[in-house]
C-alpha positions, 0 to 999 in steps of 0.5 A: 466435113472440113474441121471446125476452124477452117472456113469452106471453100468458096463460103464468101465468095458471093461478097466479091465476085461480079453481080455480088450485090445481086447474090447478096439480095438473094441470100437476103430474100432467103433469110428473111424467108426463113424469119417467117418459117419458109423454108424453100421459095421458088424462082416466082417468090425470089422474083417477088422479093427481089423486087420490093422498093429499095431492091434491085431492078428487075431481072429477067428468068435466065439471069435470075436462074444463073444466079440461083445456079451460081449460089448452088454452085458454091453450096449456099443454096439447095434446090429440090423438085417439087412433084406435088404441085399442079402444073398446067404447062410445060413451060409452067412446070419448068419454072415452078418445079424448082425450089430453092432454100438455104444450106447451112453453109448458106446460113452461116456466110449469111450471118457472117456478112451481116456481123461483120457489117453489124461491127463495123457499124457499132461503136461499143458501150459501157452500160451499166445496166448490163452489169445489173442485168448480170446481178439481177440474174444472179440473185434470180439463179441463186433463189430458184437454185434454193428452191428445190420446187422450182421449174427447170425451164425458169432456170434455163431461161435465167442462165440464158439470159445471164450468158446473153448480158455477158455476151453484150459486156465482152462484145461492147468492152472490146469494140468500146475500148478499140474505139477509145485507143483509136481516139487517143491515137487520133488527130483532127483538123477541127479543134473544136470538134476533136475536143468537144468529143474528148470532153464527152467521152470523158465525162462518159468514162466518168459516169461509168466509173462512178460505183463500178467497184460497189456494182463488181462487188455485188456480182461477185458475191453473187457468183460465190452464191450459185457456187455455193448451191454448185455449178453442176446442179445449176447446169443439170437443171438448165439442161432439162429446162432446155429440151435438147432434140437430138440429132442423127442419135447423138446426144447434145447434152455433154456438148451444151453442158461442156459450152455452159462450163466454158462460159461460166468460166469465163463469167468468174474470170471476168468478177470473181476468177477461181485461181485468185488472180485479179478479175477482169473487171479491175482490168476495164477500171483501170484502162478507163481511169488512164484514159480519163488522165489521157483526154485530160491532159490532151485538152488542156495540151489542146486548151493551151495551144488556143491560149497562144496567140502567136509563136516565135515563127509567126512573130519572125514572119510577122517582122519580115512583112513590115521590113518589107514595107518600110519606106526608107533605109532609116525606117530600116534602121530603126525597126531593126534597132527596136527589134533587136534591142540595139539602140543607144546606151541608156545608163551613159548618166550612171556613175562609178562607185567612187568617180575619182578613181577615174580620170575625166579624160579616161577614154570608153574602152579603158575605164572600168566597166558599170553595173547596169540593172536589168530594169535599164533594159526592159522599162528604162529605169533604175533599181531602187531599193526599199524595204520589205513589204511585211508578211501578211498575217493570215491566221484570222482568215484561215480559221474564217474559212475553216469554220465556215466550212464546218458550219457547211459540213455540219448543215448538210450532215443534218440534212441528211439526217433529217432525210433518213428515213430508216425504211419506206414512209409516204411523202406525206409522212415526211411533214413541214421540211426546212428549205435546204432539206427540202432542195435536197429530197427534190434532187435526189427524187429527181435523180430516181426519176432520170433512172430506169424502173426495175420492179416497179421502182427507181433507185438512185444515188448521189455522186459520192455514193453516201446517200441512196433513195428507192422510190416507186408509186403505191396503188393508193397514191393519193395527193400529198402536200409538202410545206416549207418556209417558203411555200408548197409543193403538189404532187402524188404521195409517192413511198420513198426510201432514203438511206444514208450511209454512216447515219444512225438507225431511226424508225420509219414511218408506216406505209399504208 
């Protein structure tokens, strides 16, 4: 056997040589065999699938035959005799005494090409549901650890499933932030096109920023908590959750508990490292906050470049084509004089400070020289000078505007107050509301009901993080009837749970 970091001779050849469509689609056939719990086909079922719409044409015996030889060749595929079945013919028993199935080399180049397809093909994420995952399935490891009772395989299950969410972090961070350095290194021909996507990966980098470092919190209190029941219990009991067959006499189980000891490890690099250097996770903030200043400061470099009309070489251009098209040598003269600022002296009416000093007949070039104000230039017109406009007192408008603002902060700050719930309560315990109360409970249900439901209820917080809301429906749900100055609203009398941070404690109403 070759040693595990070298990849066999001839593995992906089938990816390059000639027909390689053709072997291809049959190491398709084959897998999908396998989904199916069939593990050997002969040349009739390959025949069969190969010839399914979107497929290939179909194939005469001896190049189909060829081809199943030229796989077994290279060791992707194993062909058998089958002696066990009913033969009528000769010719019936050579072309249904073989049968072909996938080799493990097979198997592995096959699930190689159909990764690297996969990755070429995504993009990569940053979800914020796969770090819940990873929270949720720590605090299910940490209650059933707490749990001498509980089942082995329930805790196999839920490590399993917290190695797959990490997994689906890693994958989709690096393929994600591959993709992001790409688009900051990129240049496009469609302006528009190039910024409207800039414009939305960074609102989508903004989106996942928002409370990533309350989300890493949680997961690392999380991993200190199954630590602290210890990591070689947690993988001992997942160990006799999973069953382990052995193969050939040799025990799997010091391999698979020594790849659980890598992954957890790389699970605290990620959130919470043993050796006290900076998790991961504030790495990922980091480059997604650069990236965020990056786009931004590439569209408005693109947003100013629209602001432009024109340039100094489109306005040199745009002279040479009226050059070209003046009549006659004066229209020449004049658009060069207008052009370049060379027409006659405007300030011949200015005079010298004191005149007498110089004699009338004092031809240009001796008499001394005149202050010319820049105005002369530009509008045609002298300095004059006044006096100076009086600063404007604005002490009056700042504390308008101060005290307004308090007004505002004070008005939402009761609000809020009066949307504290203290615990779950009924909507129709909640009783007549102001307006401004009122708008502010529609939108924070609203932002409950844009979230996924975990147990049967939404959570949802709002864009500074202050206040949270859990709803979800009771099995009583009735009809509720909510009443403001300005009207009323129907709708099914849903629990809810709104907490604001910093707000006192206050009692909450009972749910029944």
């Amino acid at each position: 056997m070759p040693p595990p970091h070298r990849v066999p001779a001839d593995m992906f050849r089938f990816t390059v040589a000639d027909h390689a469509e053709l072997y291809s689609a049959i190491l398709a056939a084959f897998a999908g065999a396998n989904e199916r719990l069939e593990t050997a086909l002969g040349l009739d079922a390959v025949r069969e699938r190969l010839s399914a719409p979107g497929w290939l044409d179909p194939l005469s015996d001896d190049d189909l035959t060829a081809a199943l030889g030229r796989l077994v060749s290279w060791q992707l595929l194993d062909v058998v005799q089958d002696n066990t079945g009913n033969y009528r013919t000769a010719a019936d028993y050579e072309r249904r005494n073989l049968q072909y199935s996938l080799t493990r080399r097979g198997e592995a180049a096959f699930a190689g090409v159909q990764h690297a397809l996969a990755t070429l093909a995504s993009t990569g994420a940053l979800q914020t549901a796969v770090l819940d995952a990873i929270a949720d399935r720590l605090a299910e490891l940490t209650t059933l650890l707490a749990d001498p009772a509980s089942s082995d395989r329930r805790v196999f299950t839920a490590l399993s499933e917290l190695e797959g969410h990490l997994d689906a972090l890693r994958n989709n961070t690096k393929q994600f932030n591959g993709e992001l350095q790409r688009l900051l290194r990129a240049e496009s021909t469609d302006t528009a096109t190039f910024s409207d996507v800039k414009a939305a990966t960074v609102a989508y980098l903004e989106e996942f920023l928002t409370d990533l470092d309350h989300r890493a919190h949680v997961i690392a209190v999380g991993v200190a908590r199954v630590e602290s029941h210890g990591v070689a219990v947690l993988h001992q009991r997942a160990l006799g959750g999973a069953e382990l067959p052995s193969h050939h006499g040799t025990d799997p189980a010091p391999a698979w508990l020594e790849h659980r000891q890598v992954r957890w490890e790389g699970l605290q690099a990620w959130f919470r490292p043993a050796d006290g250097s900076a998790p991961r996770v504030e790495h990922l903030h980091t480059v997604a906050r650069r990236a965020v200043v990056t786009l931004l400061q590439a569209l408005d470099r693109m947003t100013e470049s629209r602001r432009r009309a024109s340039s100094a070489v489109a306005d040199f251009r745009e002279l040479a084509r009226w050059f070209a098209a003046a009549p006659t040598d004066a229209d020449l003269h004049r658009l060069w004089a207008l052009a370049t600022g060379s027409a006659p002296a405007r300030h011949a009416h200015l005079h010298h400070a004191d005149p007498e000093l110089v004699a009338p007949g004092t031809t240009w070039s001796q008499a001394p020289s005149v202050p010319v104000s820049a105005l002369m230039r530009t509008s045609g017109r002298t300095e004059r000078f006044t006096r100076t406009g009086r600063v404007r007192d604005v002490a009056a408008l700042r504390a308008e505007r101060a005290a307004r603002a308090a007004a505002e902060r004070a008005e939402l700050e009761e609000a809020w107050r009066r949307l504290d719930t203290g615990g779950p309560v009924r909507l129709s315990a909640l009783g007549e509301l102001e307006h401004d109360a009122f708008a502010r409970l529609l939108d924070l249900v609203g932002r409950a009901f844009h979230a996924a439901p975990r147990d049967g209820r939404r959570r949802a917080v709002t864009a500074d993080g202050r206040v949270e809301i859990v709803l979800w429906a009771p099995d009583d749900a009735g009809e509720v009837v909510l009443s403001t100055p300005r009207g009323t609203l129907r709708g099914r009398d849903l629990v809810v749970d709104v907490r604001v941070a910093g707000a006192p404690q206050r009692a909450a109403a009972v749910v029944r």
